[in-house]
N, CA, C and O atoms as a DFTB+ gen file, in Angstrom:
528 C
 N C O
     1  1      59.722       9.960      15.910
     2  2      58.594       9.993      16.815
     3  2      57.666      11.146      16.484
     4  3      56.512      11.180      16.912
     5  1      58.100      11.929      15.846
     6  2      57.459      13.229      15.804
     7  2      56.149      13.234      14.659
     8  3      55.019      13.666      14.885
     9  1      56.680      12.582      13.281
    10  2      55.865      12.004      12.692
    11  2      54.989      11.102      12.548
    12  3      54.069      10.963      11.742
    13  1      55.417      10.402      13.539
    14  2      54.471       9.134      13.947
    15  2      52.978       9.961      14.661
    16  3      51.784       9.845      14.386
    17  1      53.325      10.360      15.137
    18  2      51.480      10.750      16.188
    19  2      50.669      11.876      15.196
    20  3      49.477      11.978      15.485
    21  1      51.127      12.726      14.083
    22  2      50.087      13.140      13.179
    23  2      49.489      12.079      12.392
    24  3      48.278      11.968      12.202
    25  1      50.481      11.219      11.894
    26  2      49.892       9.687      11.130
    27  2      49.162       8.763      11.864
    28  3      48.362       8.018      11.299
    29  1      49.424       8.717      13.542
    30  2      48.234       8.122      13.754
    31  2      46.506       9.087      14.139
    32  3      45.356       8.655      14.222
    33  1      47.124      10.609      14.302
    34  2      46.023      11.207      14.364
    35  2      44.974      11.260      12.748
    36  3      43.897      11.706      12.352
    37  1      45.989      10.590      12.318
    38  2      44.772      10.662      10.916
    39  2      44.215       9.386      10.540
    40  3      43.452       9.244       9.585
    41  1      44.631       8.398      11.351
    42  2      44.576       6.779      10.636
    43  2      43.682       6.536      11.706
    44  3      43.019       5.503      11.603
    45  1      43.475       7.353      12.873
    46  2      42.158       6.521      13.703
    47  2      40.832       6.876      12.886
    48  3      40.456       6.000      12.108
    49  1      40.127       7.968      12.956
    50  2      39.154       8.189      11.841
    51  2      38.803       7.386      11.289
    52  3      37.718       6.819      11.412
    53  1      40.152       7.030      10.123
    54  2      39.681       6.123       8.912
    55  2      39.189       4.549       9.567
    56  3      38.167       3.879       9.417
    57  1      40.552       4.329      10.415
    58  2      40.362       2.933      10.824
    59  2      38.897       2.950      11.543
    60  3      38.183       1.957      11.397
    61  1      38.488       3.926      12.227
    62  2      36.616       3.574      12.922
    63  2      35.766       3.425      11.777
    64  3      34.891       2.590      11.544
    65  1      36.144       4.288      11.182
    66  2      34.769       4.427       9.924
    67  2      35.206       3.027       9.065
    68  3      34.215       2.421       8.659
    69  1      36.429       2.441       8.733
    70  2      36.260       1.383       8.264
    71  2      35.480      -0.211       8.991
    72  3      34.855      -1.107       8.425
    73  1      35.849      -0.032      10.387
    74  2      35.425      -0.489      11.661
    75  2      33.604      -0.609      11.471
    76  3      33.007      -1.682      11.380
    77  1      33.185       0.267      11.453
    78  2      31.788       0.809      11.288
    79  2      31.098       0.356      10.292
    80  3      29.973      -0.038      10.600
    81  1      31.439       0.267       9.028
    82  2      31.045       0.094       7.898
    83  2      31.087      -1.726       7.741
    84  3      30.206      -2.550       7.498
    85  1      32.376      -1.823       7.980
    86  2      32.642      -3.605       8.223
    87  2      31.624      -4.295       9.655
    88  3      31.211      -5.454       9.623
    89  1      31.463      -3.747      10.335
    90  2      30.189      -4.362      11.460
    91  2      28.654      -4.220      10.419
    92  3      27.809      -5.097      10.244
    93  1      28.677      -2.929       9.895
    94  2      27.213      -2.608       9.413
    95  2      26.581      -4.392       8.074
    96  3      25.599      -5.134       8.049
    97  1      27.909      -4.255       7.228
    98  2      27.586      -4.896       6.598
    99  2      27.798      -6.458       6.892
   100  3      27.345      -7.255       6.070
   101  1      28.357      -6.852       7.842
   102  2      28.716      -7.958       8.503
   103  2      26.797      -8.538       9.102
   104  3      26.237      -9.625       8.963
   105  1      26.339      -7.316       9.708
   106  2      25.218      -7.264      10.831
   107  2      23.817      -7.669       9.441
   108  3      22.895      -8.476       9.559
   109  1      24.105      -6.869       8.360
   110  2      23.006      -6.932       6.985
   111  2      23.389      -8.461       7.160
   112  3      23.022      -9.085       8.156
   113  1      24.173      -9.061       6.110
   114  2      24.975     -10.163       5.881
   115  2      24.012     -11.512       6.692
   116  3      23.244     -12.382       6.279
   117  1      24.578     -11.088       8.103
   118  2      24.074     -12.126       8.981
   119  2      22.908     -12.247       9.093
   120  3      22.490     -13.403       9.157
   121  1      21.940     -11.138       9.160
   122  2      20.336     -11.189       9.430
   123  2      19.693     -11.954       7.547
   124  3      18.653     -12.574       7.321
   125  1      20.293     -11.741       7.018
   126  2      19.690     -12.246       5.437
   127  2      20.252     -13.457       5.470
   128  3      19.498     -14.319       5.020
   129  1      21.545     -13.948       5.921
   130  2      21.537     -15.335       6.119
   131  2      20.239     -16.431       6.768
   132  3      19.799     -17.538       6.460
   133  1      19.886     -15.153       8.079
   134  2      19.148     -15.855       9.118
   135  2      17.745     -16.252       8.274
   136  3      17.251     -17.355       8.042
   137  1      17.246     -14.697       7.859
   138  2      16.552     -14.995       6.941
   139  2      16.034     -16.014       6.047
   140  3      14.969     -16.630       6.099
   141  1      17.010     -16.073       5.201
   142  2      17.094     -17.313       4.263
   143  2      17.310     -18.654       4.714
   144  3      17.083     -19.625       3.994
   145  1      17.601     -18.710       5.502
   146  2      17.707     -20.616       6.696
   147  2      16.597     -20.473       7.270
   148  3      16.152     -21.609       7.102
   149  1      15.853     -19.956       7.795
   150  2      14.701     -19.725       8.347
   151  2      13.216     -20.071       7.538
   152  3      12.254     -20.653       8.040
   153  1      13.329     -19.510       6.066
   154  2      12.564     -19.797       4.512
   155  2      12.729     -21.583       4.285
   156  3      11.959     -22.540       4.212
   157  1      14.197     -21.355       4.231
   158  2      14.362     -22.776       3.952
   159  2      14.065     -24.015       4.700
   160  3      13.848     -25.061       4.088
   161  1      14.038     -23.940       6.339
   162  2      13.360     -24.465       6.889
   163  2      11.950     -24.863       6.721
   164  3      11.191     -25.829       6.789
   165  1      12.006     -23.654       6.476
   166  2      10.177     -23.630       6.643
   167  2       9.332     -24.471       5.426
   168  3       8.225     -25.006       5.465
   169  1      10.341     -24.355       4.321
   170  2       9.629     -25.200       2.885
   171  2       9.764     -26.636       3.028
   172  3       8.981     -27.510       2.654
   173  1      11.110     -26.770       3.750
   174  2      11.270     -28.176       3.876
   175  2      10.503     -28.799       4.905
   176  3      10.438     -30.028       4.920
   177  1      10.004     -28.222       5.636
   178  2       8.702     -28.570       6.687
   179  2       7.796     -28.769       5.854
   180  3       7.387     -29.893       5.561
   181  1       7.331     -27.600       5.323
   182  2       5.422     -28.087       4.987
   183  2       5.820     -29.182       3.496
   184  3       4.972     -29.936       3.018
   185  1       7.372     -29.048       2.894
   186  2       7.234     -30.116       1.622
   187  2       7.138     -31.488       2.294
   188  3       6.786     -32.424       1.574
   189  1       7.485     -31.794       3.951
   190  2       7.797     -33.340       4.236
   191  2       6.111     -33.353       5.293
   192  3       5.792     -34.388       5.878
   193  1       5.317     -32.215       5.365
   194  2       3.633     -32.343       5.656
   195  2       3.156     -32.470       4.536
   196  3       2.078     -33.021       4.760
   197  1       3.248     -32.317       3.409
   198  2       2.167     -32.333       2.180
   199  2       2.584     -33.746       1.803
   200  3       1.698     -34.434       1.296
   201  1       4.194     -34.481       2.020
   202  2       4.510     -35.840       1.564
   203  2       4.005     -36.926       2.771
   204  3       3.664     -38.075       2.488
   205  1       4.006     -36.503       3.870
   206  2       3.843     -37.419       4.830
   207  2       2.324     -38.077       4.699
   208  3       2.397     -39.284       4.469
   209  1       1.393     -37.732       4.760
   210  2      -0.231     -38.096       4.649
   211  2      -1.300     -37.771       3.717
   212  3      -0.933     -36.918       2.909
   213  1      -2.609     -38.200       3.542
   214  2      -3.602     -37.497       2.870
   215  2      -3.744     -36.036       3.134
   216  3      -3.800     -35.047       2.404
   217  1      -3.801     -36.323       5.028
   218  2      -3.962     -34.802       5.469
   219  2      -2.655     -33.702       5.551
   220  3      -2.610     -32.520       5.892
   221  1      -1.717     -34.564       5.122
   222  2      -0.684     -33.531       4.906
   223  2      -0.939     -32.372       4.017
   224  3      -0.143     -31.503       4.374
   225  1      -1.563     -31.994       3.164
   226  2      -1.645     -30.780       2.431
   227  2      -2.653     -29.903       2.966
   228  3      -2.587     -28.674       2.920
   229  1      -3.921     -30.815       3.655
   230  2      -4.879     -29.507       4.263
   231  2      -3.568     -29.206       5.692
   232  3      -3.383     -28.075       6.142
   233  1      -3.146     -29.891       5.974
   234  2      -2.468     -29.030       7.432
   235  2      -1.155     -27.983       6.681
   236  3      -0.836     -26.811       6.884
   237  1      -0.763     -28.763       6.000
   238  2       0.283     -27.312       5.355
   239  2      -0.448     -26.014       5.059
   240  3      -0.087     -24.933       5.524
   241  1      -1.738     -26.218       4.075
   242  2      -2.711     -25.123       3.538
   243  2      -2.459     -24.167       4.962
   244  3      -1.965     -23.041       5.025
   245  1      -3.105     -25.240       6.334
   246  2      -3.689     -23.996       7.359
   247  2      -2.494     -23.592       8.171
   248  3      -2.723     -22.745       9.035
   249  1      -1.280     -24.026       8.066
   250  2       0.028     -23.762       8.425
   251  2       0.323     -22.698       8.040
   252  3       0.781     -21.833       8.787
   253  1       0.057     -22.488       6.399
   254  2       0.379     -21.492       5.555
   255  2      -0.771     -19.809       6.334
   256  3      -0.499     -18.731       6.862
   257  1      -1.678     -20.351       6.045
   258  2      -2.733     -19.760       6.547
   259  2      -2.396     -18.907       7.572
   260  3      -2.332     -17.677       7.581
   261  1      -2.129     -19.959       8.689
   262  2      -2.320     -19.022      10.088
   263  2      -0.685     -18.419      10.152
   264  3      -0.520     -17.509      10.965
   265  1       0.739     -18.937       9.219
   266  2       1.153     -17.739       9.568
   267  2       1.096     -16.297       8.893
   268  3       1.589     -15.212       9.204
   269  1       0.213     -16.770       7.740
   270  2      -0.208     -14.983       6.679
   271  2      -0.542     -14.463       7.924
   272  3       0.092     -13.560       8.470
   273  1      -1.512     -15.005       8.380
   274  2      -2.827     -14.357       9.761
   275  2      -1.395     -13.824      10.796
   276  3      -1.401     -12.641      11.137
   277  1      -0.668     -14.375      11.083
   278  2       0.011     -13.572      12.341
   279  2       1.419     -12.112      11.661
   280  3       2.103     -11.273      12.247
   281  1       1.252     -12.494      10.268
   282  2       2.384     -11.771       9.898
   283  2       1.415     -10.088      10.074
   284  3       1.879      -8.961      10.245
   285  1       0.034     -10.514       9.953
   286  2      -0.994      -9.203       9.052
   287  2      -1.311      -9.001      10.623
   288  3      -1.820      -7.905      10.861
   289  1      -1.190      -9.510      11.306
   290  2      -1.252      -9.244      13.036
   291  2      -0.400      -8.320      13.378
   292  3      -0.654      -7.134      13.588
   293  1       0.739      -8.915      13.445
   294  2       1.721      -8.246      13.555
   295  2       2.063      -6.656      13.266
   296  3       2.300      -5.694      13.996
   297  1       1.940      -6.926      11.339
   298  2       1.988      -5.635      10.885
   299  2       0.876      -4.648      11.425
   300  3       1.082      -3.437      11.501
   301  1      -0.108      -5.141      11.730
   302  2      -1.260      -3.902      12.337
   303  2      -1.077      -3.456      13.522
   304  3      -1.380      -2.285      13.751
   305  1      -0.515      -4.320      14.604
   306  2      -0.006      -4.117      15.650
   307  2       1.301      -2.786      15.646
   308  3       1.203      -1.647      16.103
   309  1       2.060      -3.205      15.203
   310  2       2.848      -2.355      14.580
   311  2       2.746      -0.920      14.017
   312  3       3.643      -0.078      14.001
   313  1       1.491      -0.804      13.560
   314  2       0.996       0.410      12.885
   315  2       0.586       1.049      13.808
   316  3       0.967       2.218      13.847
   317  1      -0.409       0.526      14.990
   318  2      -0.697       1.053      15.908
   319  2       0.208       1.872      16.918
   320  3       0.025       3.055      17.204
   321  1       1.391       0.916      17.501
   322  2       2.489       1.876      18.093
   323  2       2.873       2.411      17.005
   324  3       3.036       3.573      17.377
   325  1       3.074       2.393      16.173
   326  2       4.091       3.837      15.334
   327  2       2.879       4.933      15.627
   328  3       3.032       5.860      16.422
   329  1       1.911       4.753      15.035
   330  2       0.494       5.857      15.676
   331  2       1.043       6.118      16.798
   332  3       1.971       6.925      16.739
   333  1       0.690       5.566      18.140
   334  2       1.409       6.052      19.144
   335  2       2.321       7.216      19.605
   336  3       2.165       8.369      20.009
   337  1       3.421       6.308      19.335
   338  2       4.916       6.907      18.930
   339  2       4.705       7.994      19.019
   340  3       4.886       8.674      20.030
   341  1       4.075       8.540      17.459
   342  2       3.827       9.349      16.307
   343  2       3.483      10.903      17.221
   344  3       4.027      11.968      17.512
   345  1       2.029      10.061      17.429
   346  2       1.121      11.791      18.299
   347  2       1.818      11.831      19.545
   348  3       1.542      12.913      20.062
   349  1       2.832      10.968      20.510
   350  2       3.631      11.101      21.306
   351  2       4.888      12.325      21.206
   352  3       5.094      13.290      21.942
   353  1       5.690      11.799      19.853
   354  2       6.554      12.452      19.601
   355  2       6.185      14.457      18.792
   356  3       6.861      15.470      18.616
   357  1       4.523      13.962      18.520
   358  2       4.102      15.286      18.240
   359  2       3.962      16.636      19.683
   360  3       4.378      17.747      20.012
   361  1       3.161      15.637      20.074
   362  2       2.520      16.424      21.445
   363  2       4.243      16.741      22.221
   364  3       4.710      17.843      22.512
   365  1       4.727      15.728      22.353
   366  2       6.313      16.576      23.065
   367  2       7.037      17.794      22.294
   368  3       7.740      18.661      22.812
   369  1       6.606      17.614      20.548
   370  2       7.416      18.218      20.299
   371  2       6.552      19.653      20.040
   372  3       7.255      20.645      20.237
   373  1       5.589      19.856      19.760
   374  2       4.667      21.103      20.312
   375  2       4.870      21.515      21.988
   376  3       4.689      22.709      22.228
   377  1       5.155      20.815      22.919
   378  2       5.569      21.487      23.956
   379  2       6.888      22.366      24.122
   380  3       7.172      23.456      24.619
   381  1       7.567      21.315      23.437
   382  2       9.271      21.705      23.891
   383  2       9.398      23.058      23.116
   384  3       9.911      24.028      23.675
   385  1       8.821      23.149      21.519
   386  2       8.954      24.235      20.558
   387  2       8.251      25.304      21.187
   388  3       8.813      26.385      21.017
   389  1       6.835      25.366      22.095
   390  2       6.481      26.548      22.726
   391  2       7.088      27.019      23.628
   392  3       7.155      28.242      23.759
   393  1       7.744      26.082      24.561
   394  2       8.470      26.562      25.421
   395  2       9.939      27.619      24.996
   396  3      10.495      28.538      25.597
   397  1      10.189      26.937      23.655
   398  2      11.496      27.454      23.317
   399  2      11.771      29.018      23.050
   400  3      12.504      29.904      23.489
   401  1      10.387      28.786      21.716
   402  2      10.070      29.764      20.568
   403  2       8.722      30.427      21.384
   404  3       7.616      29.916      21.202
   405  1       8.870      31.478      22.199
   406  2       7.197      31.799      22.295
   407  2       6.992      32.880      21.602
   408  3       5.777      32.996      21.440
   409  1       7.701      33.932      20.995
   410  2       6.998      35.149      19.970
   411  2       6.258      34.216      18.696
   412  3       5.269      34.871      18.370
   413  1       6.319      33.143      17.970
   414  2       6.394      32.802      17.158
   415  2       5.721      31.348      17.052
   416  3       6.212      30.546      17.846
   417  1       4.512      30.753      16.085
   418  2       4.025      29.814      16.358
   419  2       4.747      28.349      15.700
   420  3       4.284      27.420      15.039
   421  1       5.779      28.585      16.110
   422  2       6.927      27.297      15.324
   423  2       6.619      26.081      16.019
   424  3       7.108      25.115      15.433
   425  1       6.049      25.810      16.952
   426  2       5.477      24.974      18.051
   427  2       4.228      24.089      16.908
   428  3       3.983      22.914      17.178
   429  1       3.573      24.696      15.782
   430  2       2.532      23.833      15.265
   431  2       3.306      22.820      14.448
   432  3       2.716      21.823      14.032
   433  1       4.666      23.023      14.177
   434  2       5.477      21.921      13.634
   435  2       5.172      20.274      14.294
   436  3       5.341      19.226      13.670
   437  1       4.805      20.377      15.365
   438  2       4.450      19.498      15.768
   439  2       3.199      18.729      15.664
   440  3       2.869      17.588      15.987
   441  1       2.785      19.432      15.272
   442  2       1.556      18.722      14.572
   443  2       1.304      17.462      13.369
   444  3       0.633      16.430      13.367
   445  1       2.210      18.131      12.368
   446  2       3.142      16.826      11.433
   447  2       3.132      15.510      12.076
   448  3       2.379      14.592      11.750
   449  1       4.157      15.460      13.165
   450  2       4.057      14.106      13.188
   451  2       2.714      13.288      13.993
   452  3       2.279      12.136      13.991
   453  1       2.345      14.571      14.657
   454  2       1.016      14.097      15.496
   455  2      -0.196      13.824      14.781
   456  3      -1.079      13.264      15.431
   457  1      -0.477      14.160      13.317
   458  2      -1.612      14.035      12.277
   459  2      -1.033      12.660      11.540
   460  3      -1.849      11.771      11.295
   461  1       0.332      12.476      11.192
   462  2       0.698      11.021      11.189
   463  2       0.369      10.141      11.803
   464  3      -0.187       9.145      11.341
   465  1       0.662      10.342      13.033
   466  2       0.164       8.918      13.966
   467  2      -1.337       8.899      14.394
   468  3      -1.667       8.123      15.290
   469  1      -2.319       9.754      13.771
   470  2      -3.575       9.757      13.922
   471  2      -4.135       9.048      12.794
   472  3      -5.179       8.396      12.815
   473  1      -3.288       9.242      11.708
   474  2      -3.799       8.577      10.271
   475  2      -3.483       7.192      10.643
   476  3      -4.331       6.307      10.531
   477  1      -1.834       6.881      11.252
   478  2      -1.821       5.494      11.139
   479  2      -2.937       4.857      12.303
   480  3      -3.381       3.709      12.275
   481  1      -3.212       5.736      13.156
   482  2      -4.171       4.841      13.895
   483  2      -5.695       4.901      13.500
   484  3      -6.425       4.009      13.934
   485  1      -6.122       5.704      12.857
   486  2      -7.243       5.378      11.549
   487  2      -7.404       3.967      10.850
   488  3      -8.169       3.003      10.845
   489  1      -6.008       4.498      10.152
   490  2      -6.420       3.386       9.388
   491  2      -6.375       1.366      10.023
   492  3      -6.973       0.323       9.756
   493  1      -5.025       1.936      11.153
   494  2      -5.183       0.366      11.660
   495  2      -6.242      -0.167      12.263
   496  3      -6.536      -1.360      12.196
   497  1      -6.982       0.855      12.998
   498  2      -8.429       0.384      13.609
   499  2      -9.992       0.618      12.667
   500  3     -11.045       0.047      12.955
   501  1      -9.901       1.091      12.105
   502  2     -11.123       1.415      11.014
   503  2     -10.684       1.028       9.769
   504  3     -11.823       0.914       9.317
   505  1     -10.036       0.753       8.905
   506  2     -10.140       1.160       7.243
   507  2      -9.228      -0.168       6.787
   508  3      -9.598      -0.644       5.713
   509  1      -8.047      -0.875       7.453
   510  2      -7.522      -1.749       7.203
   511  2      -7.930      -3.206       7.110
   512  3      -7.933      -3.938       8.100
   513  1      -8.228      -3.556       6.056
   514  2      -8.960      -5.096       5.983
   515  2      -8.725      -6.391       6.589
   516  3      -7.771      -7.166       6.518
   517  1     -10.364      -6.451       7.500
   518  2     -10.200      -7.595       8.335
   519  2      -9.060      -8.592       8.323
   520  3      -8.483      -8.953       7.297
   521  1      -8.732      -9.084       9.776
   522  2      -7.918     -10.561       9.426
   523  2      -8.429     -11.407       9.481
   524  3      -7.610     -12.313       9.322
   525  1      -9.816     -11.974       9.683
   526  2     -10.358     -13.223       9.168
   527  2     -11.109     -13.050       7.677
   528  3     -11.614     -14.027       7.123
């Protein structure tokens, strides 16, 4: 008995981190499956619109079309909250650092991420090319 409970004080560790690692790549695994059934769907759709009619290929074309248009939606949308985020997580973190540190101006560290999320919101509203 005596030996038994250092051997399991050393075999839990391993067993989580093996635990951990086996979910992580299980979780990759599954989303690239989803992924890829999702692609494949999708070809076998617009291949049985481009076979079905004359107008089967202009409606695939604008199928194709409008989902570029929502992916480039999306991603700009996206850019915008990380901007957000960004001068959010700046401005807190210039508070919290003055409060901490006051002999010392370690507090402009925060600025970093707050000039980040000013660029990303630059560029998503001014400089990033139209979506129509």
């Amino acid at each position: 008995m005596g030996v038994l409970v250092p051997l399991l004080g050393e075999m839990i560790p391993i067993v989580s981190i093996v635990v951990v690692f086996t979910f992580i790549t299980f979780a990759v695994w599954s989303k690239n499956r989803s992924k890829e059934r999702e692609a494949f769907y999708k070809t076998e759709t617009l291949r049985r619109i481009t076979e079905a009619s004359g107008e089967g290929a202009k409606a695939a074309l604008d199928l194709m079309r409008e989902d570029d248009r929502l992916k480039r939606v999306k991603a700009r949308e996206g850019m915008k909250i990380g901007g957000l985020v960004n001068i959010g997580v700046g401005l807190a973190l210039i508070i919290f650092l003055r409060a901490l540190v006051t002999n010392e101006p370690v507090y402009l560290c925060g600025l970093i991420p707050g000039f980040v999320g000013i660029a990303l919101l630059v560029y998503s509203l001014f400089m990033a090319p139209p979506l129509e």
